[in-house]
VOPAGU-2260 file (C-alpha; in pm, 1 decimal, decimal comma):
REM VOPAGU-2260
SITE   aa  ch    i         X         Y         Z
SITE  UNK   A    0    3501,2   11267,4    8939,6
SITE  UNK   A    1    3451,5   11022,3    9193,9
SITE  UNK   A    2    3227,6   11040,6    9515,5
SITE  UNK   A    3    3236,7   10817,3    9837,5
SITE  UNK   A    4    2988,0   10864,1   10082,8
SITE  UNK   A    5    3096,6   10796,0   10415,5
SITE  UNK   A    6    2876,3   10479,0   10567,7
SITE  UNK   A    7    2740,1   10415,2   10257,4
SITE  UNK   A    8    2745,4   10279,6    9917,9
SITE  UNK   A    9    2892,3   10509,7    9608,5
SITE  UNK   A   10    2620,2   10371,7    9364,8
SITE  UNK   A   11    2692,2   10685,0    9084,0
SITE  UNK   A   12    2885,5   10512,7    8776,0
SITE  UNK   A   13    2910,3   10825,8    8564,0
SITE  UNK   A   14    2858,3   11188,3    8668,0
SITE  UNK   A   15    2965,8   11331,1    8333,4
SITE  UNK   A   16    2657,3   11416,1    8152,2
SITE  UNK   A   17    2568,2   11079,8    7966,0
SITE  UNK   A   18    2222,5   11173,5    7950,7
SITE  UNK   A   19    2205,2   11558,7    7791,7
SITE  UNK   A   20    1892,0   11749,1    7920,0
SITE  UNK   A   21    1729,2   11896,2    7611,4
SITE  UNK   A   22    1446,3   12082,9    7808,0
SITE  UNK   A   23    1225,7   12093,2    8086,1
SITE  UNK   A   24     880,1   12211,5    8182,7
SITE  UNK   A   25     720,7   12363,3    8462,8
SITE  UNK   A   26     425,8   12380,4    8543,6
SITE  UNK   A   27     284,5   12544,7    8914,0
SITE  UNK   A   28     -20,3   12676,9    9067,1
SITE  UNK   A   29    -130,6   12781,4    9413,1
SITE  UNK   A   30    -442,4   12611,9    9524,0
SITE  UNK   A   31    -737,0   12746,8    9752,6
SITE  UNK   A   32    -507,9   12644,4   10079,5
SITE  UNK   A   33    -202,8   12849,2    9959,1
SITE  UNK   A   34      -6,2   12569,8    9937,4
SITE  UNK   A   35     229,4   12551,2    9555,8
SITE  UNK   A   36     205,2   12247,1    9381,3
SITE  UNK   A   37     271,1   12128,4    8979,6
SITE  UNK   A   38     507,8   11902,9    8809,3
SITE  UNK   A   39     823,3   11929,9    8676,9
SITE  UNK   A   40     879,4   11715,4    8316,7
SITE  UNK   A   41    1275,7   11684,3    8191,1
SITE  UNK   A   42    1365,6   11538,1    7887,2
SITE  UNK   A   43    1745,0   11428,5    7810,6
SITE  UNK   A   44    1939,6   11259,5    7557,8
SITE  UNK   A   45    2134,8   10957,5    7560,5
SITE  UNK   A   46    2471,7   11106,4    7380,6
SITE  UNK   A   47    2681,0   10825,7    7529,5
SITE  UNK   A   48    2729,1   10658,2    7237,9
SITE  UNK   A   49    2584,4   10328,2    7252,6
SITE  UNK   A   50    2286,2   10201,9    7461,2
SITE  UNK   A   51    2225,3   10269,5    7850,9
SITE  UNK   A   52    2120,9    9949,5    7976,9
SITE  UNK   A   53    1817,6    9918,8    8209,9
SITE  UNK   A   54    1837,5    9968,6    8551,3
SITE  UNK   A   55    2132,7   10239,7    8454,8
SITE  UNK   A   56    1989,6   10529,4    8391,1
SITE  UNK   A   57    1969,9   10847,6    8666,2
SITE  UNK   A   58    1783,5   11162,4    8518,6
SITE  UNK   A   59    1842,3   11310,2    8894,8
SITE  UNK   A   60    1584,4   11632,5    8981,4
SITE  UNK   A   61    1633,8   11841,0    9294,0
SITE  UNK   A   62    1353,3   12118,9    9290,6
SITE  UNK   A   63    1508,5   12380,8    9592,6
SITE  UNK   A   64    1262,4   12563,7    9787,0
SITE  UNK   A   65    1375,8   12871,1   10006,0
SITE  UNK   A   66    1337,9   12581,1   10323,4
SITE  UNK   A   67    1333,5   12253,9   10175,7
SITE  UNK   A   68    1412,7   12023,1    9853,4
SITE  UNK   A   69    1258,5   11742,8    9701,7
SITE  UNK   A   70    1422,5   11478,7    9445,9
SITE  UNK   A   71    1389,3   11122,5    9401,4
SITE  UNK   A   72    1596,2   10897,6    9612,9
SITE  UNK   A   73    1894,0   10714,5    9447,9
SITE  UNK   A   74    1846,0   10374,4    9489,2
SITE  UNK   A   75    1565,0   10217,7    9675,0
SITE  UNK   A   76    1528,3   10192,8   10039,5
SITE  UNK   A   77    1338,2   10029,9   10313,3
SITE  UNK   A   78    1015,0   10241,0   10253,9
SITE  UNK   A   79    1117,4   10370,8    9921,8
SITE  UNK   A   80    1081,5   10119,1    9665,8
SITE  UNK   A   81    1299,4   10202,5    9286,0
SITE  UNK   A   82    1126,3   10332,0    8994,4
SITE  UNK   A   83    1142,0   10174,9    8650,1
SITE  UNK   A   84    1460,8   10274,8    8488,8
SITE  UNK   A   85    1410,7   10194,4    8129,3
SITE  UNK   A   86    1739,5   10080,3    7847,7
SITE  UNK   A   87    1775,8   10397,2    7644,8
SITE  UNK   A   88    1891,6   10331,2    7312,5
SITE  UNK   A   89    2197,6   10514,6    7158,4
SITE  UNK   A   90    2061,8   10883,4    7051,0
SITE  UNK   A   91    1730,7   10845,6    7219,9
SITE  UNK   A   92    1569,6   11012,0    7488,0
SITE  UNK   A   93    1415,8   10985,4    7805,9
SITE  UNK   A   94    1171,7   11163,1    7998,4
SITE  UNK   A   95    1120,0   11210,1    8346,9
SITE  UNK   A   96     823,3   11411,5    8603,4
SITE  UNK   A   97     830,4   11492,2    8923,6
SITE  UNK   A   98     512,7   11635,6    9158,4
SITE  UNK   A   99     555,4   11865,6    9433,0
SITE  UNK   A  100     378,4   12061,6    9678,0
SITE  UNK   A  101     462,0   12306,0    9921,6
SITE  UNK   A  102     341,3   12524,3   10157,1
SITE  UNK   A  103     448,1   12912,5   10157,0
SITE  UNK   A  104     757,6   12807,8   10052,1
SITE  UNK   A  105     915,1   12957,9    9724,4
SITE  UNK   A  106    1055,7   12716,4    9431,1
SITE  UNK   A  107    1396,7   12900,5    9431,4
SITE  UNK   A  108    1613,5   12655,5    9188,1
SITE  UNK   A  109    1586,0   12354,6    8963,4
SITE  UNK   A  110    1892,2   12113,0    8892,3
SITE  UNK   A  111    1916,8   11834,6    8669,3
SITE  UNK   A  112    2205,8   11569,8    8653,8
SITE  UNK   A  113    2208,0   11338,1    8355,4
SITE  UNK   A  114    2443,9   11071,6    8499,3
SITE  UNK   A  115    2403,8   10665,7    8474,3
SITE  UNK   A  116    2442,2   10453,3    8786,5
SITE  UNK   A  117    2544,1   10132,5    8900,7
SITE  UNK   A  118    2249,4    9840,5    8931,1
SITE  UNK   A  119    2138,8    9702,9    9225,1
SITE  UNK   A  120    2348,5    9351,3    9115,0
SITE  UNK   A  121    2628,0    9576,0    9073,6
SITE  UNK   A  122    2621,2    9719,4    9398,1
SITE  UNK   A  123    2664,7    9392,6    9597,6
């Protein structure tokens, strides 16, 4: 499967499940303002057979809300810097957390894509 965004740059290198999300943990409370907020921990393995090199890996959350969505961005951008996307050895795994908060508005689904992308010297 291959994706091309239209005015921009197709940075995904494989969509097929290299990393193999073992499990996942949420945790969510409403505070004294109503608003919902917690964390959201995956953990995946590397079942690509050899070594994801740094800079490759993309454990992608979305946490959907009945309005909105959050998830990380993926590459960086002007006011978004990249996060630390670490070599994963062959059989290892990786974990990644995500914070949100919301107000009055439901967590209705969680997806998780386990994918590798291209670095930012393979992009250019």
């Amino acid at each position: 499967m291959s994706l091309n965004w239209i005015g921009g740059r197709n940075n995904i290198l494989d969509n097929n499940s290299i990393l193999d999300v073992r499990d996942f943990k949420i945790i969510a409370k409403t505070n004294s303002s109503g608003e919902l907020e917690g964390n959201l921990t995956v953990s995946a393995l590397n079942r690509s057979g050899s070594a994801i090199k740094e800079g490759k890996e993309d454990l992608h959350e979305i946490l959907v809300f009945n309005q909105t969505l959050n998830m990380d961005a993926d590459q960086a951008s002007v006011d978004i810097p990249d996060r630390k996307r670490p070599k994963i050895e062959k059989g290892s795994s990786v974990s990644r957390s995500i914070s949100f908060l919301t107000i009055k508005d439901p967590l209705q689904y969680v997806l998780v894509a386990g994918r590798t992308i291209k670095t930012k010297d393979e992009i250019k």
